[in-house]
Backbone atoms as SQL, in Angstrom:
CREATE TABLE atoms (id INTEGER PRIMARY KEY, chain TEXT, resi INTEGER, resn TEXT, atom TEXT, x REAL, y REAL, z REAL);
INSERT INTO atoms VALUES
  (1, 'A', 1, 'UNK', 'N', -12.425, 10.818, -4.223),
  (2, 'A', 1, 'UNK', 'CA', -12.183, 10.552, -5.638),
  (3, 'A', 1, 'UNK', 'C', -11.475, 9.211, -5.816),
  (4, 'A', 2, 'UNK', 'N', -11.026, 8.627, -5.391),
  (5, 'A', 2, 'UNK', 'CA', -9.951, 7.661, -5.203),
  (6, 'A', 2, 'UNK', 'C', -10.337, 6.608, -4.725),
  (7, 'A', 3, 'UNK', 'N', -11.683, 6.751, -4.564),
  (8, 'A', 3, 'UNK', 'CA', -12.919, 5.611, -3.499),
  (9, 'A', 3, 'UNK', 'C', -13.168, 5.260, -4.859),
  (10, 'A', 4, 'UNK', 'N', -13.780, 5.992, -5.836),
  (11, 'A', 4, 'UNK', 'CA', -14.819, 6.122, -6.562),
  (12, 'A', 4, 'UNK', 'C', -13.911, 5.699, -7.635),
  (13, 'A', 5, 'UNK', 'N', -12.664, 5.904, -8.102),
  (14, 'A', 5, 'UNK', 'CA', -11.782, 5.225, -9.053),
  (15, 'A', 5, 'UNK', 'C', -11.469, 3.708, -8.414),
  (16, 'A', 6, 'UNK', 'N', -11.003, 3.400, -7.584),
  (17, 'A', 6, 'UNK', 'CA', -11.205, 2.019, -7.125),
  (18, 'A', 6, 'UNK', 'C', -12.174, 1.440, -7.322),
  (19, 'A', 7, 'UNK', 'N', -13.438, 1.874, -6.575),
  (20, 'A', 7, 'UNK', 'CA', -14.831, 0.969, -7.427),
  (21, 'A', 7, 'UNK', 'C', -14.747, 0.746, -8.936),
  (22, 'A', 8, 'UNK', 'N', -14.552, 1.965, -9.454),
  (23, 'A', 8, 'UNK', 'CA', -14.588, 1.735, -11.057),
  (24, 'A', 8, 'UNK', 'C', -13.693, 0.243, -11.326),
  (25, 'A', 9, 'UNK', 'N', -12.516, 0.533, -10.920),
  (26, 'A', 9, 'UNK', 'CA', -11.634, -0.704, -11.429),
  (27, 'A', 9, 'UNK', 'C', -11.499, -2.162, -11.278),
  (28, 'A', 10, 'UNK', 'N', -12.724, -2.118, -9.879),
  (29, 'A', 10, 'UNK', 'CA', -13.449, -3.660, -9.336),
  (30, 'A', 10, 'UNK', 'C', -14.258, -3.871, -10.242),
  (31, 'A', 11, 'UNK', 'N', -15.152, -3.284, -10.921),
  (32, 'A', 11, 'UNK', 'CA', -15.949, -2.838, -11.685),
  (33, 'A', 11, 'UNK', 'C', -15.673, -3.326, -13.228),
  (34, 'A', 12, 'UNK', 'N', -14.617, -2.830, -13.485),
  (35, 'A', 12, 'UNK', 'CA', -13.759, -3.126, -14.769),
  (36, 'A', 12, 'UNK', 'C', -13.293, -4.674, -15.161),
  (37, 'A', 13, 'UNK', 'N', -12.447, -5.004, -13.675),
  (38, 'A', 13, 'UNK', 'CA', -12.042, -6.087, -13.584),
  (39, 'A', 13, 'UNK', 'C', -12.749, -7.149, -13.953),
  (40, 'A', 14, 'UNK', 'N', -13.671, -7.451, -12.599),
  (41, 'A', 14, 'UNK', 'CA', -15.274, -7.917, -13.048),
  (42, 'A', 14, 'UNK', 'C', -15.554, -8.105, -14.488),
  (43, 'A', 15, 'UNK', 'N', -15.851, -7.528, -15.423),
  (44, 'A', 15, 'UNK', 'CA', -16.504, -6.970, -16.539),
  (45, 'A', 15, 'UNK', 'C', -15.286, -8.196, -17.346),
  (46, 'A', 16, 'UNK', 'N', -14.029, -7.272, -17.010),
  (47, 'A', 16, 'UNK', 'CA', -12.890, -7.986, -17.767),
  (48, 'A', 16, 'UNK', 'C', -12.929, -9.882, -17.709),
  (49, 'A', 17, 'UNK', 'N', -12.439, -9.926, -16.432),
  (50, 'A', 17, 'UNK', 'CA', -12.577, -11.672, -16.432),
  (51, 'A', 17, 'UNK', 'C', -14.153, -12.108, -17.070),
  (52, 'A', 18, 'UNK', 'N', -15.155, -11.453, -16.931),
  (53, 'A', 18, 'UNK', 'CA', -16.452, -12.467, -17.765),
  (54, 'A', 18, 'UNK', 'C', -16.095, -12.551, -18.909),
  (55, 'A', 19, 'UNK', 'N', -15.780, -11.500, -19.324),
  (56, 'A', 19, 'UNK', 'CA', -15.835, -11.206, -21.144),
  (57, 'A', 19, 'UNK', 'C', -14.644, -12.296, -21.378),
  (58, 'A', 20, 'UNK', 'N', -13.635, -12.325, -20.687),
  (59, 'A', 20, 'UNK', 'CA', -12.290, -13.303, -20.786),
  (60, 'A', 20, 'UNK', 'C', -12.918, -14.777, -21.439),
  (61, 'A', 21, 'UNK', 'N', -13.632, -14.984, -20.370),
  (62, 'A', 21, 'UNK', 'CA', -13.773, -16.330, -19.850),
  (63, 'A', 21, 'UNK', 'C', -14.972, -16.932, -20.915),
  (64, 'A', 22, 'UNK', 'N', -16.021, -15.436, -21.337),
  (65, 'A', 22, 'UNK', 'CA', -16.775, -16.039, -22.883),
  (66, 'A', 22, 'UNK', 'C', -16.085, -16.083, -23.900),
  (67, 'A', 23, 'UNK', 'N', -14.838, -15.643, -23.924),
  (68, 'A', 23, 'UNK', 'CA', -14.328, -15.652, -25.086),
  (69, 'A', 23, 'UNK', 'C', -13.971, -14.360, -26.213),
  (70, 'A', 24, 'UNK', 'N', -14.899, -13.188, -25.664),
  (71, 'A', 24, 'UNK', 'CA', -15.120, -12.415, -25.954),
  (72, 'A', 24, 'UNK', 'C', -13.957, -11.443, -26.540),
  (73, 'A', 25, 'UNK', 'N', -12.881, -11.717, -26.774),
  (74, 'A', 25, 'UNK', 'CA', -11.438, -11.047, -27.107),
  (75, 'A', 25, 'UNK', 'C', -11.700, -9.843, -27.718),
  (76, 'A', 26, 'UNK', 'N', -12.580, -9.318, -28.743),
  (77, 'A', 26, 'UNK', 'CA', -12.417, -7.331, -28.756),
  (78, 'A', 26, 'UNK', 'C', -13.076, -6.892, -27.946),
  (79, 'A', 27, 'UNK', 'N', -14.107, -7.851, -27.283),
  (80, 'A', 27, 'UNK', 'CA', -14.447, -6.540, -26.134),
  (81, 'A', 27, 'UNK', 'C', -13.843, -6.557, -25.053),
  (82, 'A', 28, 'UNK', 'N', -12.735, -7.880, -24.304),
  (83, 'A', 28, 'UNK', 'CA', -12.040, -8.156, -23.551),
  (84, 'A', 28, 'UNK', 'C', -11.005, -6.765, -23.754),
  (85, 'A', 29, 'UNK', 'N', -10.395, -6.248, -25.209),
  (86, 'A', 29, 'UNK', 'CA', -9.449, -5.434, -25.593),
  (87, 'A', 29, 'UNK', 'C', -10.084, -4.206, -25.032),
  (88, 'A', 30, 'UNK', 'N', -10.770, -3.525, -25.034),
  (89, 'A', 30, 'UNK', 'CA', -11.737, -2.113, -25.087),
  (90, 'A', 30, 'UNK', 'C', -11.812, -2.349, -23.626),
  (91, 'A', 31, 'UNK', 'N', -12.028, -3.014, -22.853),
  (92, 'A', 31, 'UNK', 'CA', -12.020, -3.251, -21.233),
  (93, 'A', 31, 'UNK', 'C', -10.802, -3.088, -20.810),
  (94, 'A', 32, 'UNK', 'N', -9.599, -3.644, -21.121),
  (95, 'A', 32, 'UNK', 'CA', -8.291, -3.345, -21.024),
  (96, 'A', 32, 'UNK', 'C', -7.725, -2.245, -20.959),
  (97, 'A', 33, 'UNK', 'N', -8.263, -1.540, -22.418),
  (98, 'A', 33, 'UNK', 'CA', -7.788, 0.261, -22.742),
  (99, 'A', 33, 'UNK', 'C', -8.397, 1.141, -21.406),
  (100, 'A', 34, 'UNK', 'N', -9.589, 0.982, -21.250),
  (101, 'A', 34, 'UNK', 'CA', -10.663, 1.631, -19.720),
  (102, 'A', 34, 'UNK', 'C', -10.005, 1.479, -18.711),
  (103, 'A', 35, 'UNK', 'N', -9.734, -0.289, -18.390),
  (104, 'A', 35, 'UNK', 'CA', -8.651, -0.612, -17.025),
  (105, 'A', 35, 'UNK', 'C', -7.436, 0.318, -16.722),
  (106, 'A', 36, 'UNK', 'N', -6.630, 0.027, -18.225),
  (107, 'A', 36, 'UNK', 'CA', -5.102, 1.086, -18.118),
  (108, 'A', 36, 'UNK', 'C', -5.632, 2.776, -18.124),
  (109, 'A', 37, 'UNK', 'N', -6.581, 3.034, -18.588),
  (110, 'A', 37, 'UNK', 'CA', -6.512, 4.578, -18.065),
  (111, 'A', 37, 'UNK', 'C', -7.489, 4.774, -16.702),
  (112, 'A', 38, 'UNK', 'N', -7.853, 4.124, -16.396),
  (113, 'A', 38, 'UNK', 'CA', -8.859, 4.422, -14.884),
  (114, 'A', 38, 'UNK', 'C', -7.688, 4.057, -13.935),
  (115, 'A', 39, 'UNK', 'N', -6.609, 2.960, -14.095),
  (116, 'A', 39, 'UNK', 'CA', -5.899, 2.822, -13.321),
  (117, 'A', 39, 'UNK', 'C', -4.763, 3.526, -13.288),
  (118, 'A', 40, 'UNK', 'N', -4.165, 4.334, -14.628),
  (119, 'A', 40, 'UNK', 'CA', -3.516, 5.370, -14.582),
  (120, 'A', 40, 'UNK', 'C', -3.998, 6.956, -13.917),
  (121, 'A', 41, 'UNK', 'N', -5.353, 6.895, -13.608),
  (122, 'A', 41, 'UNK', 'CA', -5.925, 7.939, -13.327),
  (123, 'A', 41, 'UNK', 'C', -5.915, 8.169, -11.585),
  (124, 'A', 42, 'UNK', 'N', -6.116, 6.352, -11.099),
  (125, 'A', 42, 'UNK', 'CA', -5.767, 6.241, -9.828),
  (126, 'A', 42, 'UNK', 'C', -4.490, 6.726, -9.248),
  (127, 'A', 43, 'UNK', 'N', -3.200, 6.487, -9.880),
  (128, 'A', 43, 'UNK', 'CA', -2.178, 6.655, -9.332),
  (129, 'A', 43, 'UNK', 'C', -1.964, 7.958, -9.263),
  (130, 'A', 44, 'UNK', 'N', -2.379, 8.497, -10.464),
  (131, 'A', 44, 'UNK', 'CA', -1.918, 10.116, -10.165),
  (132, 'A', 44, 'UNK', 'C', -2.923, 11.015, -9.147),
  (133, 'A', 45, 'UNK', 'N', -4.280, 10.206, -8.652),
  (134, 'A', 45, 'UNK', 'CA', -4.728, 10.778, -7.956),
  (135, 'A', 45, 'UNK', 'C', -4.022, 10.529, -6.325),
  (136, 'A', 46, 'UNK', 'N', -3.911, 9.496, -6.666),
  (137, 'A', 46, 'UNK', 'CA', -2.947, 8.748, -5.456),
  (138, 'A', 46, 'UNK', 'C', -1.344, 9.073, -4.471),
  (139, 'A', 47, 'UNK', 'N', -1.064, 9.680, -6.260),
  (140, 'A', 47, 'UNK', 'CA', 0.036, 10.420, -5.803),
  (141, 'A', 47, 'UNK', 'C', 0.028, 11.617, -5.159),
  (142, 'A', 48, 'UNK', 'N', -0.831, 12.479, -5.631),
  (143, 'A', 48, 'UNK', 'CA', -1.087, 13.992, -4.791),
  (144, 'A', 48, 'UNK', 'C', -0.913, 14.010, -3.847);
């Protein structure tokens, strides 16, 4: 599970810096909200 949340967040990241870098600022925001809960989702899987 924790493989598969990491990919997601390479995934995210990715996604994040393009949209950054077009300029793209609300969808840059909505990528952000996904990042902070996929990466909140990591830790608590992480933590177990």
């Amino acid at each position: 599970m924790g493989t598969k949340l990491f990919m997601e967040l390479r995934r995210i990241f990715a996604d994040l810096a393009s949209t950054l870098i077009l300029g793209k600022n609300k969808d840059a925001a909505d990528l952000a909200m996904r990042l902070s809960e996929k990466s909140r989702a990591l830790a608590e899987e992480l933590a177990k």
